[in-house]
N, C-alpha and C positions, 0 to 999 in steps of 0.2 A: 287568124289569131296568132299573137307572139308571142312566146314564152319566155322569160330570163331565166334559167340559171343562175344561183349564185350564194352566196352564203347570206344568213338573216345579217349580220351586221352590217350588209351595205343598204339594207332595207330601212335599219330598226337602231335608233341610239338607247342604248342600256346605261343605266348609272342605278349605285344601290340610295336606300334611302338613309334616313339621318333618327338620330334621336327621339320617342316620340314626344309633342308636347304634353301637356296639362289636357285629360280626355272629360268629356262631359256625355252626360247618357244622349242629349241631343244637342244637336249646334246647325252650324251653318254649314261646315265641310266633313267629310266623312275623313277619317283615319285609319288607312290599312294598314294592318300588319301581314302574315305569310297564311294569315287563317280570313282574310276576305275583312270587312270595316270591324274593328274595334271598338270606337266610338267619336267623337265625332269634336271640331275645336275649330276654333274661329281664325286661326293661322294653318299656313298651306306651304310647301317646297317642292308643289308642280301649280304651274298656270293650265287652267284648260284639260282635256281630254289625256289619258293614257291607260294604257297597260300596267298592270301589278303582279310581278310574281315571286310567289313563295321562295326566301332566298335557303331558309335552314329548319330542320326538324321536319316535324312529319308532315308538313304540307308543302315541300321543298317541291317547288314545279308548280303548284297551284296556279291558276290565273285568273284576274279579276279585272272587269272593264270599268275605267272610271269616267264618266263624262261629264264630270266637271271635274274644278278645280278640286286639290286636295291636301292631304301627309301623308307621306306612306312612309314608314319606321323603316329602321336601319334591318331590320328581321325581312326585309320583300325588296325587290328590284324594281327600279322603274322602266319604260319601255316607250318609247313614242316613237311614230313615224317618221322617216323624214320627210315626207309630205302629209302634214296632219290629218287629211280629211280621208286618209288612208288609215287611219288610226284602228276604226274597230274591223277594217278586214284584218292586219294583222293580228288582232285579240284573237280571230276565228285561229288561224294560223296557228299558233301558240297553244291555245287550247288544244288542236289536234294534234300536234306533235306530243303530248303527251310527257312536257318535258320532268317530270318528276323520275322518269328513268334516264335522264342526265345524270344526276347526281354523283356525288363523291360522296366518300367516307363512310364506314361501318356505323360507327356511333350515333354520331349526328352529320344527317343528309346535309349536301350542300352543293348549291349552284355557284356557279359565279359568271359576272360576264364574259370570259373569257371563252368559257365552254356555247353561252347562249350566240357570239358571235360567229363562231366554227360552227353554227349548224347548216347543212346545204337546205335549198328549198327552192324547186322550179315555179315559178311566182308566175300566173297568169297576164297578159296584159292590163293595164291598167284598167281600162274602161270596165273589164270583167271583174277586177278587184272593186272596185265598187259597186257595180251590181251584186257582185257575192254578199259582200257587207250589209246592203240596202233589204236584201233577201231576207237574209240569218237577222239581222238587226230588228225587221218586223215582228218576225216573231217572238225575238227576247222583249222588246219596247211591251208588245199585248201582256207579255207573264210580267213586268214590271207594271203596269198597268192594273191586272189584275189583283197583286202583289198591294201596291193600294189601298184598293178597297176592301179585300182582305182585311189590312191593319183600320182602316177606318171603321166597318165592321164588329171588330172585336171593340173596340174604343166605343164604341156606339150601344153595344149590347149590355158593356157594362155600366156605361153612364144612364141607361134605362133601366136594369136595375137599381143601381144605389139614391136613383132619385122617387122610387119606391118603398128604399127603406127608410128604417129611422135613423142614419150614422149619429156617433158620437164625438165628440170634438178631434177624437183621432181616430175617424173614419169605420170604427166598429158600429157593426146594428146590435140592438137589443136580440138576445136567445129565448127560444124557447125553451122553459126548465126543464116540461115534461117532454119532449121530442128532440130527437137526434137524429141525426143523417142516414142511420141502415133502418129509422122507420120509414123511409120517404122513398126504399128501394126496393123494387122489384126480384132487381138481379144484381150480383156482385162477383165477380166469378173473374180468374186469372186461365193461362191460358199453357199450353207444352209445349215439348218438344222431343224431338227422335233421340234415342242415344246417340252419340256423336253427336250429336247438336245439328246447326242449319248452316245451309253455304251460298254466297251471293252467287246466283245464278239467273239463269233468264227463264227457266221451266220451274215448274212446282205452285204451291200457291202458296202468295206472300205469307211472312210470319213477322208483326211487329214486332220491336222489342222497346228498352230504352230508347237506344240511338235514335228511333225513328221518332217517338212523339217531343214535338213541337208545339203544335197548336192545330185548329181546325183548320184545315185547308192547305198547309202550309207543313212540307215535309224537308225532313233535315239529312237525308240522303238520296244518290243518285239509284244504287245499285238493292235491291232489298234481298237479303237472306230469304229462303222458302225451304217447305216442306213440299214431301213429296203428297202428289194427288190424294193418294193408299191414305198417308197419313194424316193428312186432311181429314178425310169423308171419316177416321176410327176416332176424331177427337170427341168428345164428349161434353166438353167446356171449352172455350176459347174460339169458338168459329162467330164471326161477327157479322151485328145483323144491321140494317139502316138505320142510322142515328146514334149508334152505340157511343157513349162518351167513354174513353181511354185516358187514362190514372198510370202514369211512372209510378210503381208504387214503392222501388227500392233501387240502390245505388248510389254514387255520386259519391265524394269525399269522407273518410273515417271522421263519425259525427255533424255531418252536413247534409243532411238529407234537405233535396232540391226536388218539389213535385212540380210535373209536367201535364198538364191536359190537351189530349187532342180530343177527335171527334172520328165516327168513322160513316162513310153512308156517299150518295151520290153518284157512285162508281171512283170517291176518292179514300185509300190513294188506287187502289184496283177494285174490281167487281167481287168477287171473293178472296179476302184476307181472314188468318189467324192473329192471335195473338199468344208469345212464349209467360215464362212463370214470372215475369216483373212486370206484367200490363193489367190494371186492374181491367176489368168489361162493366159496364154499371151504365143501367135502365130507371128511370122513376118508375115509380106508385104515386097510388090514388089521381089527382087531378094534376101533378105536376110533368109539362113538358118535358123533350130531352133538351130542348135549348135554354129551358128557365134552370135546369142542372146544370147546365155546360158552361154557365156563366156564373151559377154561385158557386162552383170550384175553382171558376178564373181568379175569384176574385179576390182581390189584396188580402181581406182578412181569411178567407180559408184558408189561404196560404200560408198565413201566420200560423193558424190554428193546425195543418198539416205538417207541417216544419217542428210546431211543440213537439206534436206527439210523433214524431220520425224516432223510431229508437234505431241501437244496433252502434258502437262502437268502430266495427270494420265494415259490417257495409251497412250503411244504416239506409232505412227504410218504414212502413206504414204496414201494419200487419192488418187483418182485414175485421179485428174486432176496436183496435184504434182508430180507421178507417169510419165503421159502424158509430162509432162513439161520436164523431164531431159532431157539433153546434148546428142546429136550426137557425135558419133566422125569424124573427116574428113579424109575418108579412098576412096582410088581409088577403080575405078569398077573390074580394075585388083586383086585387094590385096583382094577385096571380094569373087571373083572365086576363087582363090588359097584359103582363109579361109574356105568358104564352103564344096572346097573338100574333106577339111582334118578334120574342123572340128565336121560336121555331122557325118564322119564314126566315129570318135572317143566318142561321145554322144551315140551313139547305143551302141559300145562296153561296156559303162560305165554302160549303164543301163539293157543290158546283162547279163555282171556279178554280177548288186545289185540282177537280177532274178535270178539267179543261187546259190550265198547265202542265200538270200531267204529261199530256197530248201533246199538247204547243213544242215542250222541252224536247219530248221522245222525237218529233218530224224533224225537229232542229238538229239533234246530235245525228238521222237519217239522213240529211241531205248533207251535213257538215263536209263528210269528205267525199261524196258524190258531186259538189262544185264544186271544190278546190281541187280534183282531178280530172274536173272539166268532164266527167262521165255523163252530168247532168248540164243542160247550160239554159243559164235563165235570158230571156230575149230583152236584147236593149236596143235601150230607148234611141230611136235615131241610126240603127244599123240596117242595110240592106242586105239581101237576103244575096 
C-alpha cells in the first residue's frame, strides 16, 4: 500500500459559490447554503457530484455531499475532486478534519480557500480511496434511503387522515363544539432539568429539548444533552414511554411561535430518553391511537390552530391549558378504527427506522477515521493477499 502526503489542494479544486437564485419549497436541484439545502431551483453552478462547505457564520466548516447537480450560495464553498469519482471519499476526508476549527475571525467565522488548500493530509492509495468511499457511502445511501420512506410515510399518514375528514375549501375539517383536545388525553405533562442545566455528552440519559424535535423518526442533532442516571430515575414527569408524541411547546422568534411534533418509542432516538420544560409528553384517551394523534398534530390546520394560540411576546410559546383548548375534529367512530389500524403501524415503522439510522450514522462516524488511518482495512475487490 502507498501513501501520498500532501496538501488537500493538489487533491481537491475549491471555488466559493455565487448569488442564490429564486428558491422554491421543491424543484428539481437542491440549493446549499453553509446550513446544508435550502431549498431547491431548476438552475445549477455545479454539473454533477460535489462537496459543500460552510464558508461563514456558525456552520463555517460544515460539509455536505451533493450528488447531483446543484447551487450552492455565495455563503458555502464548493469542492470537487480532481478525479471525480473520488469525489465522496474526499466528502469522508473533510468531514473528518473537522474543518470548522479552521476558521478565522472572532465575530463572524470564516473559511476561505486559501486556508482549505494549506491543509496536509496523508491520502491512502487510490484503489483504497475508493473502497473507503464505497464502504462509508453504503451506509450513508441506506439512512438516505430510509430518510425516504420516512418522508413518504409522514405524507402518507396524513393523506389518510384528511381523506377521512370532511375539509373545507381551504383544507379546514368541521370541530367539534362540545370537545377539545385535553378531552382526548390521558397525559400532558413537560419534562426538567438539573440546576446548571444539561451538557452534550456521551454518558447520562438523553434529555430532549427544542433543538431535538423534528418529526417522528428523523432527528435534528448529532450530539444530545443528558442528564445524569441519579437524575433520571428522581424525575417524576418527563421520562418517556413507547409512543409518546412530543409537542415544542415554546420558543422560536419574539411572536412567532413554530410548533414541532416528534414522536418517541422504538429504541428512537435511544432506549431510555427524558424530556426538559419546553417538550410537551402527550398520550390519548378513550379509543384514540397514538398515531391517529401524531398525525392530527401534524397536521396543517393544528398547526394553524397552534400558531393562534402561541402567546408570549419574547418567547412565545403554547401554555398547557391553550394546548388543552384546541379543536377536535368531527370524525366517525368508523373513520377512527380504519385510522388506528393503519396509522399506529405506520408510526412504529417511522420510528424503527429513525432507530436504525441512529445505528447506521453511529457505525459510520466509528469507522470513519478507523479507515482513513488505514487502522481498519476493508478487502478489495481483486487484490492478493
Amino acid at each position: 500500500m502507498n501513501s501520498d502526503s500532501s496538501l488537500l489542494g493538489d487533491w481537491i479544486r475549491f471555488r466559493n459559490g455565487k448569488t442564490s437564485p429564486q428558491r422554491f419549497k421543491s424543484g428539481r436541484l437542491p440549493v446549499f447554503g453553509s446550513n446544508g439545502v435550502i431549498g431547491f431551483s431548476d438552475q445549477q453552478n455545479v454539473d454533477g457530484q460535489a462537496i459543500v462547505i460552510g464558508r461563514v457564520g456558525s456552520h463555517c466548516g460544515s460539509t455536505y455531499y451533493s450528488p447531483t447537480s446543484s447551487w450552492v450560495t455565495d455563503n458555502a464553498i464548493i469542492a470537487r475532486a480532481e478525479k471525480e469519482d473520488e469525489t465522496r471519499f474526499w466528502y469522508y476526508v473533510l468531514s473528518f478534519l473537522e474543518l470548522n476549527h479552521l476558521s478565522q475571525g472572532s465575530g463572524q467565522p470564516l473559511l476561505n480557500q486559501s486556508i482549505l488548500k494549506s491543509v496536509p493530509f496523508v491520502a491512502p492509495d487510490r484503489r483504497e480511496r475508493l473502497t473507503i468511499a464505497s464502504t462509508l457511502g453504503a451506509l450513508d445511501d441506506k439512512i438516505e434511503s430510509n430518510e425516504r420512506i420516512l418522508d413518504q410515510l409522514e405524507e402518507l399518514g396524513g393523506a389518510l387522515l384528511e381523506a377521512e375528514l370532511r375539509l373545507d375549501v381551504y383544507g379546514f375539517p368541521s370541530y367539534e363544539a362540545d370537545r377539545r383536545l385535553g378531552s382526548m388525553l390521558s397525559v400532558l405533562e413537560t419534562g426538567s432539568r438539573p440546576r446548571g442545566g444539561v451538557v452534550a455528552t456521551e454518558t447520562g440519559v438523553v434529555s430532549l429539548g427544542a433543538e431535538s424535535i423534528q418529526s417522528a423518526g428523523i432527528i435534528s442533532t448529532k450530539q444530545f444533552k443528558r442528564v445524569s442516571n441519579e437524575f433520571a430515575s428522581s424525575m417524576r414527569r418527563g421520562r418517556l414511554e413507547d409512543g409518546d408524541v412530543l409537542v415544542y411547546k415554546d420558543g422560536g422568534r419574539p411572536g412567532n411561535f413554530i410548533p414541532h411534533i416528534s414522536a418517541f418509542g422504538q429504541g428512537f432516538p435511544e432506549t431510555e430518553t427524558t424530556i426538559n420544560e419546553h417538550v410537551y409528553r402527550v398520550r390519548a384517551a378513550n379509543n384514540i391511537s397514538q398515531g391517529l394523534l401524531y398525525w392530527i398534530l401534524c397536521s396543517q390546520w393544528m398547526d394553524v390552530e397552534m400558531r393562534k394560540r402561541g402567546t408570549g411576546v419574547a418567547i412565545p410559546g403554547l401554555n398547557s391549558s391553550n394546548f388543552r383548548d384546541l379543536p377536535w375534529p368531527s370524525i366517525s367512530q368508523e373513520s377512527i378504527s380504519r385510522l388506528n389500524e393503519s396509522l399506529d403501524p405506520a408510526l412504529t415503522v417511522m420510528l424503527r427506522l429513525g432507530a436504525e439510522n441512529r445505528r447506521l450514522a453511529s457505525l459510520r462516524d466509528t469507522l470513519l477515521p478507523e479507515l482513513l488511518s488505514l487502522r481498519i482495512r476493508v478487502p478489495i475487490e481483486g487484490a492478493t493477499a
